[in-house]
C-alpha positions as protocol buffer text, in pm:
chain_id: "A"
residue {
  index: 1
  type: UNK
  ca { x: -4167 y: 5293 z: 8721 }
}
residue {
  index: 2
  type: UNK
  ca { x: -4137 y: 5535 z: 8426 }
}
residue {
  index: 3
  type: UNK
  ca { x: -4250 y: 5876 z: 8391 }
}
residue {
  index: 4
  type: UNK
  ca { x: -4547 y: 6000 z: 8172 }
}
residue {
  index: 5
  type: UNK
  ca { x: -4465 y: 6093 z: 7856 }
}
residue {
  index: 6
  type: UNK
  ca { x: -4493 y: 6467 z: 7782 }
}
residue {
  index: 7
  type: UNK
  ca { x: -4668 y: 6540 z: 7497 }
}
residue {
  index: 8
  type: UNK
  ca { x: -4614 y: 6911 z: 7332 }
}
residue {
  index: 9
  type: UNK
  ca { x: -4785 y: 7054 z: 6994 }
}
residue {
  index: 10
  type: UNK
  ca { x: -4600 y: 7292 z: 6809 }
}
residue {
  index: 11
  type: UNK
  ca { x: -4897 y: 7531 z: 6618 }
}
residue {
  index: 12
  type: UNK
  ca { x: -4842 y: 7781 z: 6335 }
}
residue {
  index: 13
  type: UNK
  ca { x: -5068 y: 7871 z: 6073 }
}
residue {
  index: 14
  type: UNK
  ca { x: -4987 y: 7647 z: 5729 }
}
residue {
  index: 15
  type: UNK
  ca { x: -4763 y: 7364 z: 5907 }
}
residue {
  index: 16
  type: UNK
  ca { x: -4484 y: 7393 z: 5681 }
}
residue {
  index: 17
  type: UNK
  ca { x: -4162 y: 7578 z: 5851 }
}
residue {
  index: 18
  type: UNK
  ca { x: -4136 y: 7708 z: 6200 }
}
residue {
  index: 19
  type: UNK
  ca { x: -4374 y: 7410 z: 6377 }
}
residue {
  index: 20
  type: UNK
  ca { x: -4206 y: 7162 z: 6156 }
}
residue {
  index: 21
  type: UNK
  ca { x: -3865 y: 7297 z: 6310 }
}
residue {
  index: 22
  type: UNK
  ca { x: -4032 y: 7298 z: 6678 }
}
residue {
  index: 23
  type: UNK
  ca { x: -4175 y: 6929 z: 6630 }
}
residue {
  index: 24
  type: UNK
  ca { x: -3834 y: 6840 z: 6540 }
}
residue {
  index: 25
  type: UNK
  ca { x: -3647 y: 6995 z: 6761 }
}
residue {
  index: 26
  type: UNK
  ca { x: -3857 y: 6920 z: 7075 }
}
residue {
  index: 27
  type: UNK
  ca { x: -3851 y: 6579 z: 6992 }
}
residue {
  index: 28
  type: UNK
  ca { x: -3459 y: 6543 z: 6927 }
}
residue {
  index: 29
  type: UNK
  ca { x: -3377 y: 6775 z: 7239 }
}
residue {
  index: 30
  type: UNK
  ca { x: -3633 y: 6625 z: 7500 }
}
residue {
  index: 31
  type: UNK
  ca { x: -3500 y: 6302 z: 7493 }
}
residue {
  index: 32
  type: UNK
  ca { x: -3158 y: 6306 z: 7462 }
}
residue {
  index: 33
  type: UNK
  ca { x: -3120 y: 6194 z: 7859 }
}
residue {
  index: 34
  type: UNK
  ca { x: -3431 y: 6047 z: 7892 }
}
residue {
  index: 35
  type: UNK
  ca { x: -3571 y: 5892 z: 7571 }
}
residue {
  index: 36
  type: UNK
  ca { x: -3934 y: 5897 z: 7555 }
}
residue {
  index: 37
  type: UNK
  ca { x: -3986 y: 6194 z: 7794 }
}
residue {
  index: 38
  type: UNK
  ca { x: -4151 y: 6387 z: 7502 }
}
residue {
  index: 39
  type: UNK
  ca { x: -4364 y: 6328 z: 7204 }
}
residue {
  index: 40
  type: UNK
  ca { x: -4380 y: 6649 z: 7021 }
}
residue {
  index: 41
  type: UNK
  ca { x: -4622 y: 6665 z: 6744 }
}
residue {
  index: 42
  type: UNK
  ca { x: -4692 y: 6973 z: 6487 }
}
residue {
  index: 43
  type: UNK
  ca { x: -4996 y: 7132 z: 6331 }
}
residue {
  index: 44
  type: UNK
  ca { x: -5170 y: 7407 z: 6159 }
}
residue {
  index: 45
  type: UNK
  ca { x: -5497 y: 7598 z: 6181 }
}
residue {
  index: 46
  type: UNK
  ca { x: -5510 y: 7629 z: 5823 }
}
residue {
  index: 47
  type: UNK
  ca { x: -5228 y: 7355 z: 5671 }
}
residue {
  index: 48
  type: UNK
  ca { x: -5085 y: 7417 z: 5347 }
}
residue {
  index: 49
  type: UNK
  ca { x: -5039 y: 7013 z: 5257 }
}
residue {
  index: 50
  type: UNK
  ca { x: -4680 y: 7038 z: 5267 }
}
residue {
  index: 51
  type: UNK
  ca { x: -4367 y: 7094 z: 5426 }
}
residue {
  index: 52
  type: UNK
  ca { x: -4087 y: 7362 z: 5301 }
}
residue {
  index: 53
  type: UNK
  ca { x: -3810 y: 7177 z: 5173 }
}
residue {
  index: 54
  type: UNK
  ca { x: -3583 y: 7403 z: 5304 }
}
residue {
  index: 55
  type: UNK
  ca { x: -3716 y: 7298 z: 5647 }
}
residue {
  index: 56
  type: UNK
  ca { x: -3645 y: 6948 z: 5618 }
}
residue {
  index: 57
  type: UNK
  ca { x: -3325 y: 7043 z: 5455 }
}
residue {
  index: 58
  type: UNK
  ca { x: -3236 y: 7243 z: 5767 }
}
residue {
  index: 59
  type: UNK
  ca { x: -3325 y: 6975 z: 5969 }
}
residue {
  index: 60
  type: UNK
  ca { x: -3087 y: 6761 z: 5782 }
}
residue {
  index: 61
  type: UNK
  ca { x: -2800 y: 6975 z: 5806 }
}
residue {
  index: 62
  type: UNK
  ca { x: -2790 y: 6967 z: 6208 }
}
residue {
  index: 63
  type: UNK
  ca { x: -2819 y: 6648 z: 6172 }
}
residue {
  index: 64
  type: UNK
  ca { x: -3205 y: 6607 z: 6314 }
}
residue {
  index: 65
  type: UNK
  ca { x: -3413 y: 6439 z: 5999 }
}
residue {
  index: 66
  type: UNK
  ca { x: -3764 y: 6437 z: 6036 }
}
residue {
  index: 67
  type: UNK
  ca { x: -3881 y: 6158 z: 5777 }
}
residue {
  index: 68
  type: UNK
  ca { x: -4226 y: 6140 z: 5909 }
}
residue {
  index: 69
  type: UNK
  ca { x: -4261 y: 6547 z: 5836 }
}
residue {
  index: 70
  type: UNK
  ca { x: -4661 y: 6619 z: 5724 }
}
residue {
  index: 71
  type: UNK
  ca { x: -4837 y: 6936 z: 5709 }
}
residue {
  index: 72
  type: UNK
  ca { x: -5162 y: 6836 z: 5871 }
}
residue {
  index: 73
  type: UNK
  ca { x: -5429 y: 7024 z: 6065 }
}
residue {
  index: 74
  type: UNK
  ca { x: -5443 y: 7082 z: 6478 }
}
residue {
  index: 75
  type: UNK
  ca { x: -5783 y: 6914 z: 6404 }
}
residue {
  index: 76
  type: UNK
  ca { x: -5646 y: 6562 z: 6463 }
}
residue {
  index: 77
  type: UNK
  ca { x: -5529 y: 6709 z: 6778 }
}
residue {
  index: 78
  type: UNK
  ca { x: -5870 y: 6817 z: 6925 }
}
residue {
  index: 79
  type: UNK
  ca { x: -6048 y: 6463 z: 6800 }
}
residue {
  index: 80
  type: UNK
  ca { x: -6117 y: 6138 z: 7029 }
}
residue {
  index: 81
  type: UNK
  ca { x: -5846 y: 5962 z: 7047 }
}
residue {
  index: 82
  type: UNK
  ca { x: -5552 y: 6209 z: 6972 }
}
residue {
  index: 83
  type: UNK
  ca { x: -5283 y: 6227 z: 7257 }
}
residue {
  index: 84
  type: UNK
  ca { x: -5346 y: 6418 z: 7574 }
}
residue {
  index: 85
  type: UNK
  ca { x: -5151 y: 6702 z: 7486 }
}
residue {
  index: 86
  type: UNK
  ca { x: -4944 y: 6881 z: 7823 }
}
residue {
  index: 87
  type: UNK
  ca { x: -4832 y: 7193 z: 7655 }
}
residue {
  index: 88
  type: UNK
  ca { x: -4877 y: 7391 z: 7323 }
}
residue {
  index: 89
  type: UNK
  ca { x: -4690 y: 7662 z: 7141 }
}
residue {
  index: 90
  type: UNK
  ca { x: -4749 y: 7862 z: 6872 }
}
residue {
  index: 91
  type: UNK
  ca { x: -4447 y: 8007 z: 6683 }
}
residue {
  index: 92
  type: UNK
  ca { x: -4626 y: 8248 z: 6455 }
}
residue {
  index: 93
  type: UNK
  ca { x: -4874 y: 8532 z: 6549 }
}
residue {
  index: 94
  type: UNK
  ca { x: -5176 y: 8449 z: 6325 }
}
residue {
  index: 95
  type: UNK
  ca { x: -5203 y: 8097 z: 6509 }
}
residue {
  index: 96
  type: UNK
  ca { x: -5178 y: 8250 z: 6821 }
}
residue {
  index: 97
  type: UNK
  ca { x: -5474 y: 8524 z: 6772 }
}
residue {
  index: 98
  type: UNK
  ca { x: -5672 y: 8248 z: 6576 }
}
residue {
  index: 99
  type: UNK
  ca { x: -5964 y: 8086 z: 6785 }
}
residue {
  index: 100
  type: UNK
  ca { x: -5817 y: 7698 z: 6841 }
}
residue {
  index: 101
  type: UNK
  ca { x: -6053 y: 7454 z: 6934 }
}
residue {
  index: 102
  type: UNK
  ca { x: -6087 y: 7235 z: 7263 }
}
residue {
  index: 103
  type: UNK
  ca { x: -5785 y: 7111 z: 7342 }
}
residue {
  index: 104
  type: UNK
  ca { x: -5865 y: 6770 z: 7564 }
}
residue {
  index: 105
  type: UNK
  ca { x: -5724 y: 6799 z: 7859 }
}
residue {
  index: 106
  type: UNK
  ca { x: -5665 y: 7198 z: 7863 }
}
residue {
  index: 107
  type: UNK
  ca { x: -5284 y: 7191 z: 7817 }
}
residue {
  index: 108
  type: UNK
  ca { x: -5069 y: 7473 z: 7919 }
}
residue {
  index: 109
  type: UNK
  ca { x: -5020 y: 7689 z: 7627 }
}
residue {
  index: 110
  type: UNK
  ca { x: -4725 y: 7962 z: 7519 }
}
residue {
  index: 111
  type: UNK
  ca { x: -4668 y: 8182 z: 7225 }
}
residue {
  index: 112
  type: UNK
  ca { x: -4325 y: 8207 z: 7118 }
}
residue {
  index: 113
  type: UNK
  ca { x: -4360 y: 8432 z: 6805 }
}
residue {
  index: 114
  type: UNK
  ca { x: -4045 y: 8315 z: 6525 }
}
residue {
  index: 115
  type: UNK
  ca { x: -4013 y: 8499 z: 6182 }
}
residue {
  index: 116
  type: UNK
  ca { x: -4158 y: 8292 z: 5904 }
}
residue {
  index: 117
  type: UNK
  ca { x: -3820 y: 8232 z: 5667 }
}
residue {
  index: 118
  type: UNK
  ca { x: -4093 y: 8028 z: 5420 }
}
residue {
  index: 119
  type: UNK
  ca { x: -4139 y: 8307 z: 5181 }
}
residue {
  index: 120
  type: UNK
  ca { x: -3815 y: 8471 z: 5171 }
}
residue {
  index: 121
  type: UNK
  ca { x: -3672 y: 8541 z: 4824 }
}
residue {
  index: 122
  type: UNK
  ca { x: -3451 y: 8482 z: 4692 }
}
residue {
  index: 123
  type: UNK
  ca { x: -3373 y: 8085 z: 4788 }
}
residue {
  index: 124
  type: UNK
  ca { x: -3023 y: 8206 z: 4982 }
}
residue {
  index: 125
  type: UNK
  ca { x: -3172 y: 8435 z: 5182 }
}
residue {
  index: 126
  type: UNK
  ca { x: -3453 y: 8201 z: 5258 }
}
residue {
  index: 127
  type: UNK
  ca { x: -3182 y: 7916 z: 5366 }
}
residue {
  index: 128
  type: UNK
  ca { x: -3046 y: 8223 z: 5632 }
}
residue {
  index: 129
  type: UNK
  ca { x: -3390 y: 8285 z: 5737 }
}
residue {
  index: 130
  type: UNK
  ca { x: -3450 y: 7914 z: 5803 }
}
residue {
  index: 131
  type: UNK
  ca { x: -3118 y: 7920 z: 5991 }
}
residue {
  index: 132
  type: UNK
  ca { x: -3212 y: 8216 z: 6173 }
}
residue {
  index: 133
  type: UNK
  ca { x: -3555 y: 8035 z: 6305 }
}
residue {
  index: 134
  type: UNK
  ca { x: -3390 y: 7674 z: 6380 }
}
residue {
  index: 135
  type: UNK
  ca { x: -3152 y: 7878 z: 6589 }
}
residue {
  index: 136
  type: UNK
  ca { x: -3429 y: 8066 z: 6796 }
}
residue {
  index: 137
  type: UNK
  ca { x: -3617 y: 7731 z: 6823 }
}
residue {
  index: 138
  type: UNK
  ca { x: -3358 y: 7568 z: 6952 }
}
residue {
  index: 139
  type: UNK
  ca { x: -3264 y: 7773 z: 7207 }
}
residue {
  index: 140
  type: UNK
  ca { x: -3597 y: 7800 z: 7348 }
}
residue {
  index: 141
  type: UNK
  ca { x: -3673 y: 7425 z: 7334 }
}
residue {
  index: 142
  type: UNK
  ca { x: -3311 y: 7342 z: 7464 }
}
residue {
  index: 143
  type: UNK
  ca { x: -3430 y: 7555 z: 7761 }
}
residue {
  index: 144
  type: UNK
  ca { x: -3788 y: 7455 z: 7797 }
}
residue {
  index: 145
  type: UNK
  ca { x: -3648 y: 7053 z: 7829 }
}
residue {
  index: 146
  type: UNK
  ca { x: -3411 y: 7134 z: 8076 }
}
residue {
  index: 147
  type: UNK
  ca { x: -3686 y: 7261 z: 8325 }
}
residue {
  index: 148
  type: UNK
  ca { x: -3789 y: 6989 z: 8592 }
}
residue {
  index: 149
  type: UNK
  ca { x: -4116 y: 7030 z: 8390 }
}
residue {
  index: 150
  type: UNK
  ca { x: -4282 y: 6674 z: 8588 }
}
residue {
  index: 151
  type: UNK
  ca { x: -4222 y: 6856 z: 8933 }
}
residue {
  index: 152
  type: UNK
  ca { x: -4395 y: 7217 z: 8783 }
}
residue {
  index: 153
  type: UNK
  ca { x: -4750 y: 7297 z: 8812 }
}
residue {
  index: 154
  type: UNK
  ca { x: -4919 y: 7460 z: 8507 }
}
residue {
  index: 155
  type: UNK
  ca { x: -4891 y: 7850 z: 8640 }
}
residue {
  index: 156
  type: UNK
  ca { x: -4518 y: 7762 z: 8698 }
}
residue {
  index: 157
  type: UNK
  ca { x: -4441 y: 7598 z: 8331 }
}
residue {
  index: 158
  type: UNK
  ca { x: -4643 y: 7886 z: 8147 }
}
residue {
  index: 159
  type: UNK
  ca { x: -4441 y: 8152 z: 8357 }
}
residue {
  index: 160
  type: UNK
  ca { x: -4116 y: 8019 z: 8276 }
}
residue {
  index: 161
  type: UNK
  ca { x: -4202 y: 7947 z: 7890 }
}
residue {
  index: 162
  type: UNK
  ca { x: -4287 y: 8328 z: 7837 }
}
residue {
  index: 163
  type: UNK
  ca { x: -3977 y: 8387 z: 8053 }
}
residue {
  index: 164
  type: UNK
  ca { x: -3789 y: 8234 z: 7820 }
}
residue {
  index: 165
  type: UNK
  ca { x: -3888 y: 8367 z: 7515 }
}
residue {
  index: 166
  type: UNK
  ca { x: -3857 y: 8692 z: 7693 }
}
residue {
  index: 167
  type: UNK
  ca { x: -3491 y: 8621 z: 7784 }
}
residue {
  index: 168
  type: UNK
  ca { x: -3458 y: 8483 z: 7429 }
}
residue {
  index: 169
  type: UNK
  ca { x: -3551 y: 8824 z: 7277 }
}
residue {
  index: 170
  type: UNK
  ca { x: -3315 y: 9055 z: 7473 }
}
């Protein structure tokens, strides 16, 4: 028998940088020893229509492309027939304050605040910042995956995603 796919939403405001990173990321990570144990998908409340470059061409570097990459609104994620979503983040602090609509299903949700690199000037520094966020990203989500998250109930898996953002911040 196999096991449910987990399905995780990475939020931030325009859908350009950080939740591109996280869909990425969560996708590459949480199926490295068990393919198809996550679908991670990415959204914004208010999308700006496309993704950084400089995203994608962090992405690239670590060798994780994302050739699907869209910015595109956490509407399709609220509307029938959008997957059941498990658990949410939201990576920047104006997504996380914003009212969000009904998720289906009332996933689990965490906010794991990451500086936005997007507008950093000039274009080296912005690479750095990019760096900088892929880096925190990742080691949250390599965390997150490695938690026996189909044996956790909801309380549990919220606890131990602010715990590690907590741990990540020290």
């Amino acid at each position: 028998m196999t096991a449910k796919t987990i399905y995780v939403l990475v939020l931030c405001t325009g859908n350009s940088a950080r939740s591109i990173l996280g869909e990425a990321l969560f996708n590459h990570l949480g199926n490295q020893e068990n393919p198809g144990r996550i679908r991670a998908f990415s959204a914004g409340s208010q999308p700006s229509g496309k993704v950084n470059p400089v995203a994608l061409e962090t992405l690239e570097k670590h060798g994780i492309p994302l050739p699907e990459a869209r910015s595109k609104s956490w509407d399709e994620f609220a509307a029938p027939g959008a997957p059941d979503i498990d658990y949410i983040f939201t990576v920047c602090a104006s997504a996380a304050g914003e009212a969000c609509p009904i998720w289906p299903g009332h996933p689990t949700t965490a906010h794991w605040g990451i500086d936005d690199p997007a507008h950093v000037e000039p274009l080296a520094a912005r690479r750095t910042a990019f760096e900088d966020a892929y880096r925190k990203l990742r080691q949250r989500i390599e965390a997150f995956v490695a938690l026996p998250l189909e044996r956790m109930n909801a309380a549990e898996v919220a606890a131990a995603a602010k715990r590690i953002h907590q741990e990540s911040e020290a």
